[in-house]
LOFITOR-417643 format. One line per field, with one value per residue: residue number from 0; chain; x, y, z of N, C-alpha, C in turn. Coordinates in pm, whole numbers. Layout:
residues N
nr <- (NUM|...)
kette <- (A|...)
n_c1 <- (X|...)
n_c2 <- (Y|...)
n_c3 <- (Z|...)
ca_c1 <- (X|...)
ca_c2 <- (Y|...)
ca_c3 <- (Z|...)
c_c1 <- (X|...)
c_c2 <- (Y|...)
c_c3 <- (Z|...)
This chain:
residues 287
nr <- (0|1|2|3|4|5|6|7|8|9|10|11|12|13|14|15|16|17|18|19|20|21|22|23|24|25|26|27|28|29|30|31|32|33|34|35|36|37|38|39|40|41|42|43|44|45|46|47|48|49|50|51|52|53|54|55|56|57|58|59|60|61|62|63|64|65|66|67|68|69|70|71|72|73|74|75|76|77|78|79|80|81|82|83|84|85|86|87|88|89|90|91|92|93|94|95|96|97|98|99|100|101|102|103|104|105|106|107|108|109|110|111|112|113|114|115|116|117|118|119|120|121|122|123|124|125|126|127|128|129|130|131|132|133|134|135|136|137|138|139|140|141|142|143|144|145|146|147|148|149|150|151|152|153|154|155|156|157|158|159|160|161|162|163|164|165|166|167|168|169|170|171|172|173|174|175|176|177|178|179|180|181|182|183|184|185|186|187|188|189|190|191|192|193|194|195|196|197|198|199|200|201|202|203|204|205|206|207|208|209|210|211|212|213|214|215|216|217|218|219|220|221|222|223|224|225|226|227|228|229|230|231|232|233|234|235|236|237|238|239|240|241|242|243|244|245|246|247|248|249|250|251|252|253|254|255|256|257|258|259|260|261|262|263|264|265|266|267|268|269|270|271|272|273|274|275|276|277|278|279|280|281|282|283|284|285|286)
kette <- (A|A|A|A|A|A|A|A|A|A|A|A|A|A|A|A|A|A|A|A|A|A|A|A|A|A|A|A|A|A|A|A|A|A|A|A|A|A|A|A|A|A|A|A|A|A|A|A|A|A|A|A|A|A|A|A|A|A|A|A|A|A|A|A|A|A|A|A|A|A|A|A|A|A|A|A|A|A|A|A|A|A|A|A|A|A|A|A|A|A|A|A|A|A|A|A|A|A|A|A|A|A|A|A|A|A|A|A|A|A|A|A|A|A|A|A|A|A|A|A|A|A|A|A|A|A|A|A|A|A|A|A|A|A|A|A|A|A|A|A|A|A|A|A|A|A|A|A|A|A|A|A|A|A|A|A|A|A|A|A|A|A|A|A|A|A|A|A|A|A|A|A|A|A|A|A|A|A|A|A|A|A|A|A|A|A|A|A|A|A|A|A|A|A|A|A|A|A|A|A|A|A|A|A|A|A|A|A|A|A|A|A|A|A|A|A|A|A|A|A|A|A|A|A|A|A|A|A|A|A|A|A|A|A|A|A|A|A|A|A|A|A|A|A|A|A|A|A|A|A|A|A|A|A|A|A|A|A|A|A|A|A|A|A|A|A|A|A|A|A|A|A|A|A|A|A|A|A|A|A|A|A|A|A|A|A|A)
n_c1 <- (-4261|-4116|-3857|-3825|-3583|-3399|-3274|-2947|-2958|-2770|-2583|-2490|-2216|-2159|-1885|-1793|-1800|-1655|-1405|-1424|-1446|-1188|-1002|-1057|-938|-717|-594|-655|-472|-229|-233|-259|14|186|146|93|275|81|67|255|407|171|-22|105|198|-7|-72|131|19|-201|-258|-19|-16|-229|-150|7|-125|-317|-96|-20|-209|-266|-11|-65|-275|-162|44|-179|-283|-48|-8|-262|-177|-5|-92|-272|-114|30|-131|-219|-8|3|-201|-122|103|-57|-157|75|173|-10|-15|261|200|26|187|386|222|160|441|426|244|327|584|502|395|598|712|559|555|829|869|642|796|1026|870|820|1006|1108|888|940|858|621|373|271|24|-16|-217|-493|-592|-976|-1210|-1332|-1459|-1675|-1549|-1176|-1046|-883|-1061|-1261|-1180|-1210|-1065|-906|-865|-1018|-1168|-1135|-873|-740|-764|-857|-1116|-1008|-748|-435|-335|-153|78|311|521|420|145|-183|-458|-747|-896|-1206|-1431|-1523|-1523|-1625|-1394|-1326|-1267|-1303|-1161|-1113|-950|-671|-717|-1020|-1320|-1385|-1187|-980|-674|-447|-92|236|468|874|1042|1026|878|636|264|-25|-292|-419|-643|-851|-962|-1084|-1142|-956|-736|-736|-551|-345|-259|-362|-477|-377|-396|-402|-159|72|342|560|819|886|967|918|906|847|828|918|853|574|413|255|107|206|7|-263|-570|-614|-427|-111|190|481|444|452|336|323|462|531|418|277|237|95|21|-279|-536|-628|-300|-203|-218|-86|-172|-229|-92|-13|158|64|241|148|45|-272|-420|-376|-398|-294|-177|-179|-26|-155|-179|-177|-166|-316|-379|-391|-307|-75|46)
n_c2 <- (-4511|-4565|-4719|-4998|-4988|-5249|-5285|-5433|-5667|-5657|-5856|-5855|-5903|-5946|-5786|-5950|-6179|-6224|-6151|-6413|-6651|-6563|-6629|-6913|-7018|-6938|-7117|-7323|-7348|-7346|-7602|-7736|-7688|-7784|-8042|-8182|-8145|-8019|-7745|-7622|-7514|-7362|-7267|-7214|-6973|-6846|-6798|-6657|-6404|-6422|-6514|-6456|-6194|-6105|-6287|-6061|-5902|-5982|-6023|-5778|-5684|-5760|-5714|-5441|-5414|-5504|-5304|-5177|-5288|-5260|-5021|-4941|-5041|-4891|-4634|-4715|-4797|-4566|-4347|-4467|-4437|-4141|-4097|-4196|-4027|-3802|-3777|-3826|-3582|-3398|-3515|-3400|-3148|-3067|-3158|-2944|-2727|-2779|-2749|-2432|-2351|-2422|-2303|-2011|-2050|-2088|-1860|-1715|-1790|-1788|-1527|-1450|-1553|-1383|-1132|-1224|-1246|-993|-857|-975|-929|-927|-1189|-1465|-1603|-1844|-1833|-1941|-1724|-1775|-1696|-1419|-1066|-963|-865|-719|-655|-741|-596|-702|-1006|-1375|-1589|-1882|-1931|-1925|-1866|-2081|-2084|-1930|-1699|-1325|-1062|-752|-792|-783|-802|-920|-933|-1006|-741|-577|-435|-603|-573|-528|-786|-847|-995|-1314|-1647|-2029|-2163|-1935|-1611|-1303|-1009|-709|-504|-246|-67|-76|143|199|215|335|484|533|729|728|944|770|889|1136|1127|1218|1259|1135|1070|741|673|419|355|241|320|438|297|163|294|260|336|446|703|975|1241|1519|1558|1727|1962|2128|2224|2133|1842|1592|1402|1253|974|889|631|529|422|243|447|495|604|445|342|59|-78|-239|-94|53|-103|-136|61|156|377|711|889|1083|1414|1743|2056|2115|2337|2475|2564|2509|2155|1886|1681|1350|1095|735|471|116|-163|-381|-685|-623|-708|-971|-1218|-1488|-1606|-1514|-1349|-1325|-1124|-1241|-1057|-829|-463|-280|-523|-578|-337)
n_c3 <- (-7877|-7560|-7415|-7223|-6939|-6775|-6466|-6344|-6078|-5782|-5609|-5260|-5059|-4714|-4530|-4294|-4382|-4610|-4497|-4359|-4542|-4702|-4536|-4433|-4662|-4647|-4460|-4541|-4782|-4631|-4484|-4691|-4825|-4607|-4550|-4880|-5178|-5341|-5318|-5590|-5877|-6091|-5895|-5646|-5746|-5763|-5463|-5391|-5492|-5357|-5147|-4998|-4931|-4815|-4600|-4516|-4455|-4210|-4052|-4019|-3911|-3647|-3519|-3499|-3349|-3100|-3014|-2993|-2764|-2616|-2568|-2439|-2173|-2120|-2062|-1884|-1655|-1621|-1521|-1346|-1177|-1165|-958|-745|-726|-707|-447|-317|-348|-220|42|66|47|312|496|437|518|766|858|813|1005|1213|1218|1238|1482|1647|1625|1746|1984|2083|2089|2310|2517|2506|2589|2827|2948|2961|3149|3378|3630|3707|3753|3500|3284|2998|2741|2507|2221|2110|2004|1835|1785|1533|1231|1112|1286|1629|1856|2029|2197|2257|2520|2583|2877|3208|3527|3654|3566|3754|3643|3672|3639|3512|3470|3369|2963|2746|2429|2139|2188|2343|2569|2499|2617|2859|3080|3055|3120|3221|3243|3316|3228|3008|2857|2848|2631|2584|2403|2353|2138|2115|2037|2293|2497|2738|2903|3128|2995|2965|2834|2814|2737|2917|3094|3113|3130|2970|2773|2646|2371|2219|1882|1638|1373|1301|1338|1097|959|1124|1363|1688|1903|2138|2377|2553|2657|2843|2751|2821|2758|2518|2493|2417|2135|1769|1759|2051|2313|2473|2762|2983|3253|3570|3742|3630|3702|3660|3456|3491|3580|3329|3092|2725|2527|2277|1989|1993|1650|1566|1638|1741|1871|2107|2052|2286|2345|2560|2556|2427|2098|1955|1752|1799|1741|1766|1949|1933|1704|1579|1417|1402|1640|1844|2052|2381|2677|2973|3259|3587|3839|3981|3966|4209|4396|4296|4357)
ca_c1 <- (-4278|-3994|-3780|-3800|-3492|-3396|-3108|-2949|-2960|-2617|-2511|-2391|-2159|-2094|-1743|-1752|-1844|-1536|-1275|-1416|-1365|-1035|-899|-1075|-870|-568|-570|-667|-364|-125|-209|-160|176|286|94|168|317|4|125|334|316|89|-90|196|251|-124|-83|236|-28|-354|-232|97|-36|-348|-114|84|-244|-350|19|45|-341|-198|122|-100|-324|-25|83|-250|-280|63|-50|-343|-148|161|-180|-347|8|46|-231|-201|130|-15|-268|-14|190|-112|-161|187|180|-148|51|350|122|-14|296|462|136|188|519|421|199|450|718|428|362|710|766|517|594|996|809|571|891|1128|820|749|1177|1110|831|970|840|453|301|145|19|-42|-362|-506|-786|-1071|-1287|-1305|-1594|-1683|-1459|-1030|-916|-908|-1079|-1274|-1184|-1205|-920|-932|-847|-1077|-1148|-1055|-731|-700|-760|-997|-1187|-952|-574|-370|-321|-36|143|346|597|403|22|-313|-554|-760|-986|-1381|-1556|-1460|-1614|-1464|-1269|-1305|-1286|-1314|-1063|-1113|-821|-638|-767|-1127|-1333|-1406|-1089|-879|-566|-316|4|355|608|944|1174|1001|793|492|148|-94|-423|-426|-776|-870|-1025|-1110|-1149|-763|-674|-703|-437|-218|-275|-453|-486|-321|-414|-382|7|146|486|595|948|888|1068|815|912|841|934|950|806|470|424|150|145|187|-139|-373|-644|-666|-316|-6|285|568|404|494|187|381|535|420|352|242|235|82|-23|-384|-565|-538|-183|-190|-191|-94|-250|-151|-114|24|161|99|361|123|-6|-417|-526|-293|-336|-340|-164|-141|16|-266|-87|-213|-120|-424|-294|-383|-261|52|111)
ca_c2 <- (-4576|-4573|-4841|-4963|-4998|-5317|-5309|-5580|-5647|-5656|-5946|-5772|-6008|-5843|-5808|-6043|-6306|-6252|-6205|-6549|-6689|-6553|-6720|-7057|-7042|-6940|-7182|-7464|-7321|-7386|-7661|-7852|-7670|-7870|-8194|-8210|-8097|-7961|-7616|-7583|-7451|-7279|-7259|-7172|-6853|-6777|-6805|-6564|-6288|-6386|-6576|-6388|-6048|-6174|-6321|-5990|-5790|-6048|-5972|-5625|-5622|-5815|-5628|-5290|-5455|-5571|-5210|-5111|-5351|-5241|-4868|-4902|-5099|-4810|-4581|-4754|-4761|-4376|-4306|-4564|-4348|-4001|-4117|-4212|-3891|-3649|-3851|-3820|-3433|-3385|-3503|-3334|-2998|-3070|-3127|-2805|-2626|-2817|-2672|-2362|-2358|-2500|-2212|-1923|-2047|-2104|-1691|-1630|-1850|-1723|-1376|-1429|-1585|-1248|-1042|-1291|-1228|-865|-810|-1115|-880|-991|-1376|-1416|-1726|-1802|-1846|-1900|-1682|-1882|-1628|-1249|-1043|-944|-766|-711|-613|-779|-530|-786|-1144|-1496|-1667|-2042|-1947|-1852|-1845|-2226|-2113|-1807|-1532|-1256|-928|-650|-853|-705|-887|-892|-1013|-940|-683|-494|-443|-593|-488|-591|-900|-737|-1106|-1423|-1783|-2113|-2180|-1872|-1505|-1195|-944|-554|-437|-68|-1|-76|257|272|162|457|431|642|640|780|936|674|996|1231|1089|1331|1112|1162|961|663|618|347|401|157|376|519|200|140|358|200|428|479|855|1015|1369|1578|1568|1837|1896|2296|2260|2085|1823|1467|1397|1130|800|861|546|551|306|249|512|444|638|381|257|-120|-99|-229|40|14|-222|-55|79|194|503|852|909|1226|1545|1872|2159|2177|2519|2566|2576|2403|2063|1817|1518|1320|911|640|329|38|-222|-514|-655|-625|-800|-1103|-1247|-1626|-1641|-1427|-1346|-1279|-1116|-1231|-966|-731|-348|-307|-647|-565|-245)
ca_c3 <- (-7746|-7518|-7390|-7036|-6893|-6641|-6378|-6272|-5942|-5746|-5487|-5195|-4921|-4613|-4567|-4233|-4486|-4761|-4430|-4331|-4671|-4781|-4391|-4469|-4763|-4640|-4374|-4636|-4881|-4556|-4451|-4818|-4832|-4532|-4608|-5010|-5310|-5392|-5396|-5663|-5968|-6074|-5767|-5578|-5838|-5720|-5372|-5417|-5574|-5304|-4984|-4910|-4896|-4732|-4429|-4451|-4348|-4114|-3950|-3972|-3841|-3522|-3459|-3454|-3217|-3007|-2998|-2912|-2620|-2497|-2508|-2321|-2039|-2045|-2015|-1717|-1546|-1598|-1440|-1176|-1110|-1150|-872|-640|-755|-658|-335|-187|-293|-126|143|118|94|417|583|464|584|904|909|823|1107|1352|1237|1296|1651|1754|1648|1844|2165|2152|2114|2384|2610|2565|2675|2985|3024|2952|3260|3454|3704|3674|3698|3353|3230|2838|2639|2321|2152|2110|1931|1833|1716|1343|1191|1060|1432|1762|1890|2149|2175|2415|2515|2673|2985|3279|3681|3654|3582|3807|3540|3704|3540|3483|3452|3179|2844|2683|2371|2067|2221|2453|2585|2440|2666|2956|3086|3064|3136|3325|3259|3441|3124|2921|2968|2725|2653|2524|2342|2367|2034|2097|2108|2428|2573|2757|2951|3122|2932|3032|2745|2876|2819|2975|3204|3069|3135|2844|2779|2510|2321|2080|1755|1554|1262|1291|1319|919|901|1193|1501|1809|1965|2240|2427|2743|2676|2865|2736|2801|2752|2411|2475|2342|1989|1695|1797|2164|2366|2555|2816|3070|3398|3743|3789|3590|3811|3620|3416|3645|3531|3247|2995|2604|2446|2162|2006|1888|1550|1519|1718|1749|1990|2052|2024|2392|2349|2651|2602|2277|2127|1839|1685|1843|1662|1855|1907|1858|1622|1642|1331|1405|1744|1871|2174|2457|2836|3077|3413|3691|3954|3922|4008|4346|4456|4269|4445)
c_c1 <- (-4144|-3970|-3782|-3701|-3465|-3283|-3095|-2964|-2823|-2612|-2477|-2323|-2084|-1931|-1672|-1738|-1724|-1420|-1329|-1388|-1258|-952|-929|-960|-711|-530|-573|-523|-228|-157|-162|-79|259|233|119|219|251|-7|236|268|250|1|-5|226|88|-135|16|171|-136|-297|-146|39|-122|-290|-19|7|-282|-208|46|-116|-329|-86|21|-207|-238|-2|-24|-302|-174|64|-168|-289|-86|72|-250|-245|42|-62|-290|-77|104|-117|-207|98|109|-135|-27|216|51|-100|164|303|94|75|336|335|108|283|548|375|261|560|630|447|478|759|677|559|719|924|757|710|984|1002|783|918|1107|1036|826|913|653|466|253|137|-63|-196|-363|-644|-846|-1194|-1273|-1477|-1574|-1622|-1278|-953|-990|-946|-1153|-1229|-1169|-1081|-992|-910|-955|-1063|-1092|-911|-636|-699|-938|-1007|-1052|-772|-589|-355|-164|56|230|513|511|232|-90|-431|-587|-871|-1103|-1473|-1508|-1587|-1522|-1376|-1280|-1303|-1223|-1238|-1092|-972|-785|-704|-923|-1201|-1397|-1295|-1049|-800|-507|-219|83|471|750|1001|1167|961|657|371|63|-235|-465|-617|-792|-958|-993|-1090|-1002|-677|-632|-602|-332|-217|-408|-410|-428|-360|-419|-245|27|315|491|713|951|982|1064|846|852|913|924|854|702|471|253|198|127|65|-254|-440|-660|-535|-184|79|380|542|413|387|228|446|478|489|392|229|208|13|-152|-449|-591|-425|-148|-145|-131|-153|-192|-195|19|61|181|170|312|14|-208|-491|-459|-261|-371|-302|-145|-112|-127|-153|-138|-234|-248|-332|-279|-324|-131|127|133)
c_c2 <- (-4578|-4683|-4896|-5078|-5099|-5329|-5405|-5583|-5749|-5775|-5847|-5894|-5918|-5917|-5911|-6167|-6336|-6226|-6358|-6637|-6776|-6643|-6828|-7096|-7068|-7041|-7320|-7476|-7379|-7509|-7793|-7792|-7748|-7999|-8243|-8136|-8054|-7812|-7607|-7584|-7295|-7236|-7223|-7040|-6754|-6708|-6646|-6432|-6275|-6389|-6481|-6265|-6056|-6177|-6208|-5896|-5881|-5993|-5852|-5609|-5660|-5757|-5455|-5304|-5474|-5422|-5169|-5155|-5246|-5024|-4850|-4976|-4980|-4686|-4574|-4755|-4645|-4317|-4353|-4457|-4190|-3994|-4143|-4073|-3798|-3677|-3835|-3647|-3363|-3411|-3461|-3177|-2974|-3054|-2969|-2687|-2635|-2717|-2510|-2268|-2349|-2351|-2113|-1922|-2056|-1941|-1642|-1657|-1797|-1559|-1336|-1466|-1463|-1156|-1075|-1256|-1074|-816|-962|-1055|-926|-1154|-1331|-1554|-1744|-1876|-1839|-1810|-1766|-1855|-1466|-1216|-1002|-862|-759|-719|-713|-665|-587|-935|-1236|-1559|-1775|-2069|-1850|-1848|-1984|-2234|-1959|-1690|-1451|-1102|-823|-692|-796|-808|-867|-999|-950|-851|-583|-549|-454|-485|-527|-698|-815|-875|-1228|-1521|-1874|-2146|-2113|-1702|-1408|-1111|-838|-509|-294|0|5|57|272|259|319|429|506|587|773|770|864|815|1141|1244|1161|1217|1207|1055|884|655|512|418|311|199|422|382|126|196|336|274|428|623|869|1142|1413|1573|1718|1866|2061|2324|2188|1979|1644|1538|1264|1072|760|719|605|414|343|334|451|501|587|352|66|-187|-70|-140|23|-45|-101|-71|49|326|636|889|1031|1318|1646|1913|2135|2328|2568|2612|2576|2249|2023|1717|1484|1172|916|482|178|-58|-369|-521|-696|-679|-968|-1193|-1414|-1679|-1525|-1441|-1298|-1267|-1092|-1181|-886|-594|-324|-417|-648|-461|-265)
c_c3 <- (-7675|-7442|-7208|-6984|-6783|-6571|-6335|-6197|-5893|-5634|-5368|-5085|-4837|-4610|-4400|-4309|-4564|-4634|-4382|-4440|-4721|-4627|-4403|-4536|-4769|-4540|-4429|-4707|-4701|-4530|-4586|-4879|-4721|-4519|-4719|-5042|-5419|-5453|-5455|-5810|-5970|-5984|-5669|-5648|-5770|-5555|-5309|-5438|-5411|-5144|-4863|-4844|-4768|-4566|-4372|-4350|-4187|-3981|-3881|-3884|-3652|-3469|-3415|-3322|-3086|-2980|-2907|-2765|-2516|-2481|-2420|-2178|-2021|-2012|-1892|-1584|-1548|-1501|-1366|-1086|-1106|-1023|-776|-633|-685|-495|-253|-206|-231|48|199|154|226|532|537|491|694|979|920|912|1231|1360|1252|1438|1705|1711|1740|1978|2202|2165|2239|2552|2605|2594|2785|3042|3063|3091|3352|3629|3771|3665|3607|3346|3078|2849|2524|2305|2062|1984|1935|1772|1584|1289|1159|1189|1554|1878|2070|2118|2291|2397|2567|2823|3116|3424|3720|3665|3648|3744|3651|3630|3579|3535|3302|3134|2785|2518|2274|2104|2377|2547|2484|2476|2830|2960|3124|3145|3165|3310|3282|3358|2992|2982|2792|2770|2569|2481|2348|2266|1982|2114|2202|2553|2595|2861|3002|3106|2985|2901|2847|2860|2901|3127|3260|3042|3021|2870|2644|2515|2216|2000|1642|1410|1201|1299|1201|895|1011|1327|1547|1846|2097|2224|2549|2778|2725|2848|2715|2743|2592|2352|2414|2204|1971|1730|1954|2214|2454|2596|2929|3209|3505|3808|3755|3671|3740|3586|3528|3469|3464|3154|2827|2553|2296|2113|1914|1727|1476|1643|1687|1855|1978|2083|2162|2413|2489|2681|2443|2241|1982|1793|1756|1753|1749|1843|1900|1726|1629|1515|1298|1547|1817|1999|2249|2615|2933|3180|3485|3809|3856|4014|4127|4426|4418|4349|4572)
């Protein structure tokens, strides 16, 4: 027959129970060390083995608390101060994109003031572009200024160093502007050292690569090179006369061996434009 086996059965005391206890205890053991002469002895040799240690954990369990208090304050003040840190560079960003702003427009305004010196010869009065159409180039775009402020259909544009284009559309405080490099723009233009007229075209497409077209150069004596200056002719019917298109490029004969045609690099810039001269003198009224 076999044996049947009985286990004891175990006590268990949670361990809130034995730290409440052992602190009764220790709080009993102090206080009849400073009331009698109860601890001594042997009971004082005990206290030495149970109590001491007892009040060293209790200490060290309070000092690591204490620590951990004073790390979550030096925590909540870090990041009281990194919040105030991202906050004043959030605002210093702003300013130096203010000023970055500010030093753009004042290259353009001294820019736009030595080409108002440069044709001090023309009224112009400034503008901003307002809007452009879809696309990399200012090929069309609105300015802010319209018949309100004396701008009418076909006044030259101007900014940058030389000629934009011209005014196509007039509202009382806006008014659209066609650029040289739009393709349907055409122009008569005048080599400066020759004084050989030619015919500027836009082209949008040639414009990826930095030029507008020129052709119908008659030049017999061969005497239009790279670099020379093209300017607007005194024979334009819309464009008043002298204004800097820009300069040639490229050159060759074409197969009439008649005339030449070539690239043009213009002298503004057409995927960067925010302010511009409108000149009021329309051609006829100038002449």
């Amino acid at each position: 027959m076999g044996r049947r086996v009985y286990g004891r059965s175990r006590i268990s005391i949670p361990s809130k129970y034995v730290f409440l206890i052992l602190s009764i205890l220790c709080v009993a053991m102090m206080l009849l060390s400073f009331t009698t002469d109860f601890v001594t002895g042997p009971v004082n040799a005990v206290a030495g083995y149970v109590i001491v240690p007892f009040q060293k954990g209790i200490a060290a369990a309070g000092s690591w608390l204490e620590g951990r208090s004073e790390n979550i304050r030096r925590i909540n003040e870090l990041n009281e101060e990194n919040k105030v840190l991202k906050e004043r560079i959030d605002e210093m960003t702003i300013r130096i994109n203010d000023l970055e702003r500010d030093k753009y427009e004042l290259a353009e305004l001294r820019s736009l003031f030595l080409l108002d010196e440069q044709y001090s010869d023309y009224n112009k009065i400034g503008a901003r572009v307002i809007g452009k159409d879809i696309g990399n180039w200012y090929s069309e775009f609105t300015i802010d200024k319209g018949s309100n402020d004396g701008i009418e259909k076909d006044m030259n544009v101007m900014a940058g160093s030389g000629l934009v284009g011209i005014v196509t559309k007039v509202g009382p405080n806006w008014s659209g502007v066609r650029s040289i490099i739009d393709d349907t723009s055409n122009l008569s233009g005048m080599v400066m050292s020759t004084s050989d007229t030619l015919i500027v075209s836009g082209d949008l497409e040639l414009m990826d690569k930095g030029y507008i077209k020129f052709s119908q150069l008659i030049d017999e004596e061969d005497e239009v090179v790279k670099g020379d200056q093209v300017v607007t002719s005194s024979i334009s019917d819309k464009y008043l006369p002298g204004i800097s298109v820009g300069y040639i490029t490229e050159i060759e004969t074409d197969s009439n061996n008649l005339t030449k045609s070539g690239y043009i690099t213009p002298v503004v810039d057409f995927k960067n434009l925010s302010t511009v001269l409108v000149v009021t003198d329309l051609k006829e009224t100038f002449e």
